[in-house]
C-alpha positions in Angstrom: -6.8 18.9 -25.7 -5.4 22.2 -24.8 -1.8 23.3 -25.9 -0.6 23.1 -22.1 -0.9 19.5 -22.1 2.0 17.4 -22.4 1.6 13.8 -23.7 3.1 10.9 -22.0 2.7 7.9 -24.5 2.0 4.4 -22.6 4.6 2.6 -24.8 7.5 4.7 -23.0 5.9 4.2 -19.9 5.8 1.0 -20.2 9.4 1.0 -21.8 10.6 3.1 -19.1 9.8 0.7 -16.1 10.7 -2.7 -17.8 14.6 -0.8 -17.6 14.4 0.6 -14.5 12.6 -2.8 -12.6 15.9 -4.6 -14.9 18.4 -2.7 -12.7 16.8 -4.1 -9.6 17.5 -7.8 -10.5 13.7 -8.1 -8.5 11.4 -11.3 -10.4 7.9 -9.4 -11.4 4.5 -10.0 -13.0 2.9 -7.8 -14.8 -0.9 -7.2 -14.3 -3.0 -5.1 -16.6 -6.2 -3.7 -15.2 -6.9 -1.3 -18.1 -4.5 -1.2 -21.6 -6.0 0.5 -24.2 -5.6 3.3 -26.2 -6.3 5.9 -23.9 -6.2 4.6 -19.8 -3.1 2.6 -18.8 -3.3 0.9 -15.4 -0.8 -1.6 -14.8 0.4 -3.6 -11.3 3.6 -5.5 -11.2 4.2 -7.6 -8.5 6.8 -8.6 -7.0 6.9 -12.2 -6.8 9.9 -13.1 -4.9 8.0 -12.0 -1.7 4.3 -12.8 -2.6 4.0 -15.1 0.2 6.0 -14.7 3.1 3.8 -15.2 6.1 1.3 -12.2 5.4 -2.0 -13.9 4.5 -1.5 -13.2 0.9 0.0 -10.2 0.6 2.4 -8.6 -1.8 4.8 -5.6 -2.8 3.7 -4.0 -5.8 4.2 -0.9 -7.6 1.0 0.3 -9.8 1.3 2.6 -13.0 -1.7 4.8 -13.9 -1.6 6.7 -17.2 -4.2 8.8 -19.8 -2.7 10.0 -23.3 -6.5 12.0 -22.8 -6.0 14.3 -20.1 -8.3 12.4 -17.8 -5.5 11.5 -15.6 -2.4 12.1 -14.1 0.6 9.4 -14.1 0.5 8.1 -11.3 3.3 5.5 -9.5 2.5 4.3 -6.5 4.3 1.7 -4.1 2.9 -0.3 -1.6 1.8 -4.0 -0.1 -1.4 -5.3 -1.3 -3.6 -8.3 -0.9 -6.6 -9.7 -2.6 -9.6 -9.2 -1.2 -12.3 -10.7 -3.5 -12.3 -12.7 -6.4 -12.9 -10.3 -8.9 -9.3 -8.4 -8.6 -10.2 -5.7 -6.1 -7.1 -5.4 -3.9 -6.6 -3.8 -0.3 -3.6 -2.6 1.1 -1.0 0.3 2.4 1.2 2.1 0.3 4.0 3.6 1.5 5.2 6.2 -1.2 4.0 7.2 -4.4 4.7 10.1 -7.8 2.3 11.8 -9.4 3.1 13.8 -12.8 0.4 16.1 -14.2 0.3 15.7 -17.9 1.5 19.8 -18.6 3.9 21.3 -20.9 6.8 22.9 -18.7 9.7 22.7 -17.0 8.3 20.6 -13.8 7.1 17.8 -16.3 10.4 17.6 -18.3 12.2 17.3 -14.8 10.4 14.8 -13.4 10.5 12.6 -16.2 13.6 12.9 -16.2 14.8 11.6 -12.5 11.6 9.2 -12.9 14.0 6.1 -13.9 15.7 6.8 -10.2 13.0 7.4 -8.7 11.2 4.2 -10.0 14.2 1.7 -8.6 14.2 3.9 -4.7 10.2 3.5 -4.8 10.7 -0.2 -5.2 13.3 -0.6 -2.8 11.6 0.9 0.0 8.5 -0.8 -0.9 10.1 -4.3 -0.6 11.9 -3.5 2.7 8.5 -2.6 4.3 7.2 -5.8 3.2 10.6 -7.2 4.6 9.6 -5.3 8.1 5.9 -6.5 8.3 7.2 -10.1 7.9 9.1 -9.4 11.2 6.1 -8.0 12.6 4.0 -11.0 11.9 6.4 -12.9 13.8 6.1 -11.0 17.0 3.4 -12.9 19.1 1.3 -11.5 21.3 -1.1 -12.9 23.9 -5.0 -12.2 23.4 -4.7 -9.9 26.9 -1.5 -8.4 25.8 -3.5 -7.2 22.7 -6.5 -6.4 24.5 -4.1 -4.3 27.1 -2.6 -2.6 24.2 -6.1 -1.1 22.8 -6.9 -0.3 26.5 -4.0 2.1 26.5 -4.5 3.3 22.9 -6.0 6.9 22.2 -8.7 6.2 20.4 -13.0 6.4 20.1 -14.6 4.2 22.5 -16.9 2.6 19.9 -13.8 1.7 17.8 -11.6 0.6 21.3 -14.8 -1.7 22.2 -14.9 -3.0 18.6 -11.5 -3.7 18.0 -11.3 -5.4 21.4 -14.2 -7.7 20.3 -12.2 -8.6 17.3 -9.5 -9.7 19.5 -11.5 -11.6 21.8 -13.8 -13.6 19.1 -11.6 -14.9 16.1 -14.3 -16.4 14.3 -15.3 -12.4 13.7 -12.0 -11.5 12.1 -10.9 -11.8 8.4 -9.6 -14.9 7.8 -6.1 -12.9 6.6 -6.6 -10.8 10.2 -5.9 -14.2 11.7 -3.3 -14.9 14.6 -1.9 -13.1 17.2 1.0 -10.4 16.3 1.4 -6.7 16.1 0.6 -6.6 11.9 -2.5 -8.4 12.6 -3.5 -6.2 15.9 -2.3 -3.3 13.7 -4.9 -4.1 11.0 -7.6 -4.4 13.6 -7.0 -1.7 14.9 -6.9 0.6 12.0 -10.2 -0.9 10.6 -12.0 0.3 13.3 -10.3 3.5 13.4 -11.4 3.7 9.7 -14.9 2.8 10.6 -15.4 4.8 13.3 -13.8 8.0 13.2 -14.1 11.5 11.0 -11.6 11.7 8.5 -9.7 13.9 10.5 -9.4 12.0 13.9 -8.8 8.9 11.8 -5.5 10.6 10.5 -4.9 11.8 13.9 -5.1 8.8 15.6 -3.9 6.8 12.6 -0.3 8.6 11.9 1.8 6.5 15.0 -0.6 3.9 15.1 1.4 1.4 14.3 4.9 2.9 16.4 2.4 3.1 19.3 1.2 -0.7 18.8 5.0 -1.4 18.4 6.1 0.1 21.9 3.0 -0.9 23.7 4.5 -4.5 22.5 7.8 -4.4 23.7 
């Protein structure tokens, strides 16, 4: 270890978010996927709105930390769902903060707005879990989905796919079930994903959703 790197211990990591998730007044579980001496990864969940119509999934925000240099810290927010039985989770996030481990006046800065930052992270991540509740709840017929594709900009292998998906339910995910704008959404953006370059699929991927949404209405 050089003497530009700056240690971050996980103890006041750890410390750090069990006061700032206290000022929230939000119920959490805590889930480690790595705690030893060197890699920290932890999840907590929020469990006041783990089931709420959304197939099984969750708000969470996720901690990554090395006291190694192997990685940054990492705190990431988003909604997440189980996707197999041996932990391995799926999902969106919708904002995250990463702090590279270097001596300065950027790392002392951050840490030091990190508490604030930690409570606004979780508070935007549970009211977009709030929003796609209300977006499961917006039915849709199986043409009005398969008119929305038609009009969506998108590769005609993925458009054909997706509209397949809508058609045939016994192809879908068994959490892609039922007929709304999340679950169209989802369909949608899988295809995109599997289809596309990287750079269409950001493209065509950064109003998906808004263009779903007003193709509803």
């Amino acid at each position: 270890m050089n003497n530009t790197y700056q240690n971050l211990p996980h103890t006041d990591v750890l410390s750090m978010m069990d006061k700032a998730l206290a000022k929230t007044g939000l119920n959490y579980e805590m889930k480690f996927r790595q705690n030893g001496e060197k890699q920290l990864v932890v999840d907590y969940v929020f469990t006041d709105y783990e089931h709420i119509g959304l197939g099984g999934l969750r708000p969470q925000i996720s901690v990554i930390n090395s006291t190694d240099g192997s990685r940054a810290f990492n705190l990431i927010g988003g909604v997440f769902r189980l996707v197999c039985s041996n932990g391995l989770v799926a999902g969106d996030i919708f904002d995250s903060e990463r702090i590279v481990h270097r001596v300065g006046p950027t790392f002392d800065r951050k840490i030091e707005s990190l508490p604030l930052r930690i409570v606004a992270l979780v508070e935007d991540t549970v009211e977009a879990m709030k929003e796609l509740n209300e977006l499961t709840c917006q039915e849709l017929s199986e043409n009005k989905m398969i008119e929305i594709v038609g009009n969506l900009t998108m590769s005609k292998k993925a458009k054909t796919e997706t509209i397949k998906d809508v058609v045939f339910e016994d192809q879908r995910r068994e959490d892609d079930q039922g007929n709304n704008v999340w679950t169209l959404y989802n369909i949608v953006n899988e295809n995109l994903r599997k289809h596309s370059k990287a750079k269409a699929y950001q493209k065509h991927n950064e109003k998906l959703l808004e263009n779903i949404q007003l193709l509803a209405a």
